[in-house]
C-alpha positions in Angstrom: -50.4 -22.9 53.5 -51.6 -25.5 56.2 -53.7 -24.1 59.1 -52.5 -25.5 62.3 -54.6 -26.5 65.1 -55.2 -24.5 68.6 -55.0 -25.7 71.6 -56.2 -22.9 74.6 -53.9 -20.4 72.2 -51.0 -22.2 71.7 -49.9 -23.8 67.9 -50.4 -27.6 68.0 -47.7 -29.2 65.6 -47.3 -32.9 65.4 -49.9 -33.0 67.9 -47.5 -31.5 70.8 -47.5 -27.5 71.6 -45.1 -25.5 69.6 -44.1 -23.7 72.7 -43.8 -27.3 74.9 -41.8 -28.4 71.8 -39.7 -25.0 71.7 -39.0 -25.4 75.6 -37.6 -29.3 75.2 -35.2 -28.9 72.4 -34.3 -25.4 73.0 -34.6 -22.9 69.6 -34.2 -22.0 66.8 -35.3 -25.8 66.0 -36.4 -27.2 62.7 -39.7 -29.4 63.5 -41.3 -31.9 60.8 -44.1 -33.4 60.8 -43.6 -37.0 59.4 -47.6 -37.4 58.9 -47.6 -34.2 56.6 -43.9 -35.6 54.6 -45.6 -39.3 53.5 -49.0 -37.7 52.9 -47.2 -35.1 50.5 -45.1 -37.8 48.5 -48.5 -40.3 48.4 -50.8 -37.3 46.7 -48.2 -36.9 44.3 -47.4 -40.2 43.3 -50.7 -41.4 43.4 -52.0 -38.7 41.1 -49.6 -39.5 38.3 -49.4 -43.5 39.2 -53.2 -44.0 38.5 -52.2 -43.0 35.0 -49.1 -44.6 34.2 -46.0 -45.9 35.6 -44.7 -42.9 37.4 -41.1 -42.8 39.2 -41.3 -39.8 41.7 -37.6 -38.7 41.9 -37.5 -36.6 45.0 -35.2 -33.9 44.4 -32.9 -33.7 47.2 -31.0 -30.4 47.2 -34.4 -29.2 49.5 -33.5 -31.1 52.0 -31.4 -34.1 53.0 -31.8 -34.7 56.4 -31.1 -38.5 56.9 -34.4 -39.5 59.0 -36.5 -37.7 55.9 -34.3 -39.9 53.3 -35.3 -42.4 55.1 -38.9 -42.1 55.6 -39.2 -41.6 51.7 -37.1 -44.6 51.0 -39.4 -46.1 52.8 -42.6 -45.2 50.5 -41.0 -45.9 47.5 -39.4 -42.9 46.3 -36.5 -42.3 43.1 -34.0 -39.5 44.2 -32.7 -37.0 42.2 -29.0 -35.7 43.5 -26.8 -32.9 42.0 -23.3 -34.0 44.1 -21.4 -36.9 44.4 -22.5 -36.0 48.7 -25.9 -36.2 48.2 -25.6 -39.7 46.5 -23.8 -40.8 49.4 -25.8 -39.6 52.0 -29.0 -41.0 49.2 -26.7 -44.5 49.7 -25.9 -44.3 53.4 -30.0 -44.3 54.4 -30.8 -47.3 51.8 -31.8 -46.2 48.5 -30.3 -48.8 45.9 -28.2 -47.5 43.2 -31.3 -48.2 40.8 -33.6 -45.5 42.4 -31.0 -42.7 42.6 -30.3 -40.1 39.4 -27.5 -37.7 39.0 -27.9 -34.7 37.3 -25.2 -32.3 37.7 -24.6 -28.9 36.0 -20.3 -27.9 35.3 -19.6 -31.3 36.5 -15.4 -32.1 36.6 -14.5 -35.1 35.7 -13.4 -36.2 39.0 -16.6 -36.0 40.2 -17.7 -37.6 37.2 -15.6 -40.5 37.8 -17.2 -41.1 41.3 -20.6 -41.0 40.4 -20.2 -43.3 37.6 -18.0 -45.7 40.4 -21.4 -45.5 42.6 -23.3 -46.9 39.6 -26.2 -44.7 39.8 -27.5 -43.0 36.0 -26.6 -40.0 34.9 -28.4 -37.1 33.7 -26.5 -35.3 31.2 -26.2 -31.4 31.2 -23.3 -30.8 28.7 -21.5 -32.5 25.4 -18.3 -32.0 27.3 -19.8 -34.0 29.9 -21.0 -36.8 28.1 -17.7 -36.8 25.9 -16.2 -36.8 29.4 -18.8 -39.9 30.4 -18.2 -42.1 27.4 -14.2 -42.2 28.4 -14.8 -43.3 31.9 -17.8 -46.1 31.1 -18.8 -45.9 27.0 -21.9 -48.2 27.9 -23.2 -46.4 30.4 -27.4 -45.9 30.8 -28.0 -42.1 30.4 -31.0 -39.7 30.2 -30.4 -36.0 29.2 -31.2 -32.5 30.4 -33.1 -30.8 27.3 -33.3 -26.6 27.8 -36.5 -26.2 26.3 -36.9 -22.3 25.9 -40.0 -22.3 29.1 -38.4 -21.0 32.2 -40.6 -20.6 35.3 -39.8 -19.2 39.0 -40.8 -17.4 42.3 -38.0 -15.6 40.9 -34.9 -14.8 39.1 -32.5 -17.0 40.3 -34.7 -19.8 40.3 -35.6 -20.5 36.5 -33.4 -22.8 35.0 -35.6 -23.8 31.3 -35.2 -20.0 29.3 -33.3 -20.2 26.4 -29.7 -19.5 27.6 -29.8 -21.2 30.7 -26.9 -22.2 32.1 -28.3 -25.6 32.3 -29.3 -28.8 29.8 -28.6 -28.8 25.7 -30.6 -26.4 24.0 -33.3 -27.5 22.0 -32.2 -26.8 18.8 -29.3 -29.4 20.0 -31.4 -32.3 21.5 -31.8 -34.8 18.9 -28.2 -34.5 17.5 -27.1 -34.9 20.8 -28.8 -38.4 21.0 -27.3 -39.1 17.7 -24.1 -38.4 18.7 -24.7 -40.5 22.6 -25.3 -43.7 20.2 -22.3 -43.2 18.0 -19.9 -43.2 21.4 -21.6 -46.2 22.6 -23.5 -45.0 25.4 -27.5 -45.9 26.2 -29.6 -42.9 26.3 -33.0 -44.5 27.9 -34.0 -41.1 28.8 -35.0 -37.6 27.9 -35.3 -34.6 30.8 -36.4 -31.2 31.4 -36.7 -28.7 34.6 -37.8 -25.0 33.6 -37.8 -24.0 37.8 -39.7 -23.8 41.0 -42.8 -22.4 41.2 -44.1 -19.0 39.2 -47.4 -17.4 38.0 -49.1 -19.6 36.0 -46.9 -23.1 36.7 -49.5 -25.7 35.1 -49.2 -23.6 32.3 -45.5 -24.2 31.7 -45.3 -27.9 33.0 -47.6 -29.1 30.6 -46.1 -26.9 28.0 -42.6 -28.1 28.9 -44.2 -31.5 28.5 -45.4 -31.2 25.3 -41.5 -30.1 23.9 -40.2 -33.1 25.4 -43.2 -35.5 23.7 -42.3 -34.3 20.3 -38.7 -34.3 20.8 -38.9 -38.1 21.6 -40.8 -38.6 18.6 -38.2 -36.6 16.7 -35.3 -39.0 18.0 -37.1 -41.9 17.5 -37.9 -41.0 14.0 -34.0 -39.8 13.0 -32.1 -42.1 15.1 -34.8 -44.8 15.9 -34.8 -44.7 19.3 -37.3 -45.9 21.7 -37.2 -43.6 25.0 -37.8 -45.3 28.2 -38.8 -43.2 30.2 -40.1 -38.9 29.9 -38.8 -36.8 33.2 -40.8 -33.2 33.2 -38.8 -32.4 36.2 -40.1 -30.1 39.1 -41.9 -26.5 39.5 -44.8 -28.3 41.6 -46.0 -25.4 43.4 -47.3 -24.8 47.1 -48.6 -22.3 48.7 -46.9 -20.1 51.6 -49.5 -17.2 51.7 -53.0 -17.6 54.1 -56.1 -18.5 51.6 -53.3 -19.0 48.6 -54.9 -21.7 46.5 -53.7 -25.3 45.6 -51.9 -26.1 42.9 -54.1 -29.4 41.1 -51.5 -31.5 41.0 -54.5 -34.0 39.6 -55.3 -31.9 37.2 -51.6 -31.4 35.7 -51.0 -35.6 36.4 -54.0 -35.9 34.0 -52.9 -33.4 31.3 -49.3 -34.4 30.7 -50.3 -38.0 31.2 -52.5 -38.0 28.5 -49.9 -36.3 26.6 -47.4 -38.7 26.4 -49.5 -42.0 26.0 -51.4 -40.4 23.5 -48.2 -38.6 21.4 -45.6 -41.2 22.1 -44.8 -44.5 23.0 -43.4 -44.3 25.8 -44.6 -45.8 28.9 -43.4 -44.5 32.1 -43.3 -40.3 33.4 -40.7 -39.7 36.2 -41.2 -36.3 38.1 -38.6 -34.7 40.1 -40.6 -32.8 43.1 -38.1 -31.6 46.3 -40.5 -28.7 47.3 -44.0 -30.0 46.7 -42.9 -33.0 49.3 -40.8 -31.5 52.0 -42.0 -27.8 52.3 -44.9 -27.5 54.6 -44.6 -30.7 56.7 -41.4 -28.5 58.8 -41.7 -25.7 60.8 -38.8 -23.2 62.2 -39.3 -22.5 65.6 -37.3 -19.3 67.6 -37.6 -17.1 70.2 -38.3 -13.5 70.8 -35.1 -12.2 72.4 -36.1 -8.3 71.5 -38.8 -6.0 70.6 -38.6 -2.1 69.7 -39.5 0.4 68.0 -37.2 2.3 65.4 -37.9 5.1 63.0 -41.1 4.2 62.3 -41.5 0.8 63.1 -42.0 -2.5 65.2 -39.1 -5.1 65.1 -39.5 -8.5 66.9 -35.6 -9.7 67.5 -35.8 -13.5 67.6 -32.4 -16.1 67.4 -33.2 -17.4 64.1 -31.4 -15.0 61.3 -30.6 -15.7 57.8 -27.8 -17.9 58.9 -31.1 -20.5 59.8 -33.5 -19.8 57.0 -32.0 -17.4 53.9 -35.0 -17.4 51.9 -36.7 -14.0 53.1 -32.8 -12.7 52.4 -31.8 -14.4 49.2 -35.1 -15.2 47.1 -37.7 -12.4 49.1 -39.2 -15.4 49.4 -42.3 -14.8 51.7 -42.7 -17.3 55.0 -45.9 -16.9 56.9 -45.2 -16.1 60.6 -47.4 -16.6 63.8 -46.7 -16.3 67.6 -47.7 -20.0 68.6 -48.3 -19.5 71.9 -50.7 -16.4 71.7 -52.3 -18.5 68.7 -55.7 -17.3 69.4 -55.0 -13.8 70.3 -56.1 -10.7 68.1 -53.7 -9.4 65.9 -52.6 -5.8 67.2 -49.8 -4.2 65.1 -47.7 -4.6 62.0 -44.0 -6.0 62.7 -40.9 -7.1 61.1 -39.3 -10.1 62.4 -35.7 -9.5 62.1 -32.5 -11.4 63.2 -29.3 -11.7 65.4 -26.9 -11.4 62.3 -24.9 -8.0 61.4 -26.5 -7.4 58.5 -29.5 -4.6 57.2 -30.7 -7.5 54.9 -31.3 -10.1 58.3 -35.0 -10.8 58.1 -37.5 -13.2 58.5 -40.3 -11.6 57.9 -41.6 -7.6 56.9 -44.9 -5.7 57.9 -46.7 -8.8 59.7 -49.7 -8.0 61.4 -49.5 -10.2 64.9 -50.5 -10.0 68.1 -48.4 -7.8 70.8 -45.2 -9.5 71.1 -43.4 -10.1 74.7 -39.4 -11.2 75.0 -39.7 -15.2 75.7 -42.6 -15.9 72.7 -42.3 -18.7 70.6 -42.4 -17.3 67.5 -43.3 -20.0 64.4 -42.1 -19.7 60.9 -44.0 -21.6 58.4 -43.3 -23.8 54.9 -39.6 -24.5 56.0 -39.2 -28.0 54.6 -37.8 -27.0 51.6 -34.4 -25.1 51.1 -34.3 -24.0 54.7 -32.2 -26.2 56.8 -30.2 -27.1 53.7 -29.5 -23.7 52.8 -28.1 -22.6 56.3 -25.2 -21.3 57.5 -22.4 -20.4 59.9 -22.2 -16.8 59.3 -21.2 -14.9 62.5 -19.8 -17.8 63.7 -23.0 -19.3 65.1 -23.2 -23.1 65.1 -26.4 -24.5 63.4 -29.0 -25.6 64.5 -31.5 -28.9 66.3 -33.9 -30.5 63.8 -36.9 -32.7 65.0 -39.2 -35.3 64.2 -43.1 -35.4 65.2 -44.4 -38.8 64.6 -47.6 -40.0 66.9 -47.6 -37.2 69.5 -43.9 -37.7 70.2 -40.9 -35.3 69.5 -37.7 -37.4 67.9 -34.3 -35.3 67.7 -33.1 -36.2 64.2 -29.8 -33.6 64.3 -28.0 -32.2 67.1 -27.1 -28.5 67.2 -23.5 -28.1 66.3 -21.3 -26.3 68.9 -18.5 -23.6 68.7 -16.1 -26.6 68.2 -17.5 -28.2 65.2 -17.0 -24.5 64.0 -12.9 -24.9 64.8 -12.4 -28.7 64.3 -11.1 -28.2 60.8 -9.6 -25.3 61.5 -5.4 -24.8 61.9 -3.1 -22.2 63.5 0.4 -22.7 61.6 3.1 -23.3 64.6 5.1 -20.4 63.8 1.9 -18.2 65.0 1.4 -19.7 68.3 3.3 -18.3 70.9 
């Protein structure tokens, strides 16, 4: 978790006050750092590139806000999608067709059929798929999405490599599913894996996903003689969210899994799919304290960011470190749960925080919201969404307006026989 700077007692972000930034643009607000987003994606490709060839796919589905695309076009970045929307978005900002992968999970073949139209490669999660695939374009470049029997997650619903998943081939599938790719024609230059986001011990599990997938590609070479281009471990990078959490050595893990493959194999070139490890702690949430009480028990702070802005807390009990950021440097008083404006027991942002004594009108600054925040919001309780904004050089850029009650009703219709 990144420690923020303090200016008098108020949270510097971006090099502008939190609360100035919160006053301008009006809250909740999503606020990113750009300095923070380019550093993230030049620690992790560096670390792998001084290895070998290294394509970092940044995983989209965490957050595709079209300034962000944009700056990581810019450095150089691959993009993984999982829609035939996020490729378009992916298209509309300037990534070419050749840096952009696809890898759905229960794709139709409609979709199918536009993604294969955009040209990009596909990453294939199902026979039925690639059966599907080899109809529409039967020399079409493909990688595949091996289940390797290693899950890892923050939680449940967030490991996606244990045996049964409902993604990829299973393993005991992979190499006659390569077999069967040549016989329809197709160009499988790839093999793929992603066992989830985070976990206890995720080094661990990277590297031993890593090691599956090097002696799989030795296995297809050897039965089908096929040369791989290119090994994709997927994502899992972890980051921290709790104060004094430690690192994950992302140097470390590039050295391990490098030295697997150019020692085990021969291929020549790793690709990596981080979304998290890039976009998560360069964006802050920032919203107001509308309410505070006291109610069986305990403190609430009401603010006007509920889980219709960030559902983590909600849907993952994902933990987001919270601060007041404009009493910054004030002594920490009582123990609070920061709760929001939606009709639900389960609306929280936060539980059992120890901050300083809240007042209504305090900016209130929720941190490591990069990642699955903005892109996981909502409507609910028919409540428009919200601002985001840039930081770059000490100057605040709005990259999305807030939507208003009538992009809520715009595709909405009253039949003519109910209107009076």
């Amino acid at each position: 978790m990144r420690d923020f700077e303090n200016d008098r007692g108020s949270m510097l972000f971006g090099g502008l006050r939190a609360e100035d930034i919160a006053e301008r643009f009006g809250t909740p607000v999503y606020v990113t750092d750009e300095d923070i987003l380019r550093g993230n994606y030049r620690r992790i490709y560096n670390a792998f590139a001084k290895h070998m060839d290294t394509r970092v796919y940044y995983a989209c589905k965490a957050n595709t806000s079209m300034a962000l695309l944009r700056i990581l076009e810019q450095e150089g970045s691959y993009v993984d999608t999982v829609s035939i929307g996020e490729i378009a978005t992916c298209m509309k900002v300037g990534f070419p067709v050749s840096r952009i992968m696809y890898t759905g999970t229960s794709v139709s073949t409609s979709e199918l059929r536009d993604v294969l139209n955009t040209g990009v490669m596909v990453n294939i999660d199902s026979p039925s798929e690639m059966e599907r695939l080899a109809e529409i374009d039967g020399n079409a470049k493909i990688s595949v999405r091996i289940t390797p029997g290693i899950g890892a997650g923050h939680c449940d619903k967030v490991v996606t490599g244990s045996k049964g998943s409902k993604f990829g081939i299973p393993l005991d599938s992979a190499v006659d599913i390569y077999g069967r790719a040549l016989e329809l024609g197709l160009r499988p230059i790839g093999i793929h894996v992603h066992i989830g986001s985070g976990g206890s011990d995720p080094m661990n599990a990277l590297s031993n996903a890593v090691s599956v997938l090097t002696d799989l590609t030795n296995d297809i070479k050897d039965v089908h003689g096929l040369d791989l281009e290119f090994i994709n471990m997927g994502g899992g990078f972890e980051v921290p969210y709790k104060p004094n959490e430690p690192e994950m050595d992302i140097e470390e893990l590039a050295s391990v899994v490098t030295d697997m493959i150019l020692n085990d194999t021969s291929v020549r070139t790793i690709a990596l799919e981080p979304g998290r490890y890039v976009v998560c702690d360069s964006t802050i949430l920032l919203t107001r304290c509308v309410d505070v009480k006291r109610a069986g028990g305990k403190n609430y702070i009401g603010v006007d960011a509920g889980f219709n802005t960030l559902i983590r807390p909600t849907f993952y009990d994902s933990y987001h470190h919270v601060a007041i950021a404009n009493k910054f440097n004030k002594a920490c008083e009582g123990k609070y749960d920061v709760v929001g404006p939606i009709c639900e027991s389960g609306d929280y942002l936060a539980r059992d925080r120890a901050l300083p004594t809240p007042e209504e009108g305090d900016v209130v600054a929720v941190y490591n919201c990069g990642a699955y925040a903005f892109s996981m919001s909502s409507t609910y309780n028919s409540r428009p969404r919200c601002r985001e904004v840039l930081m770059h050089d000490g100057k605040a850029e709005l990259i999305r307006e807030a939507e208003t009650l009538e992009d809520l009703w715009r595709y909405q219709m009253i039949p003519e026989r109910l209107v009076e």
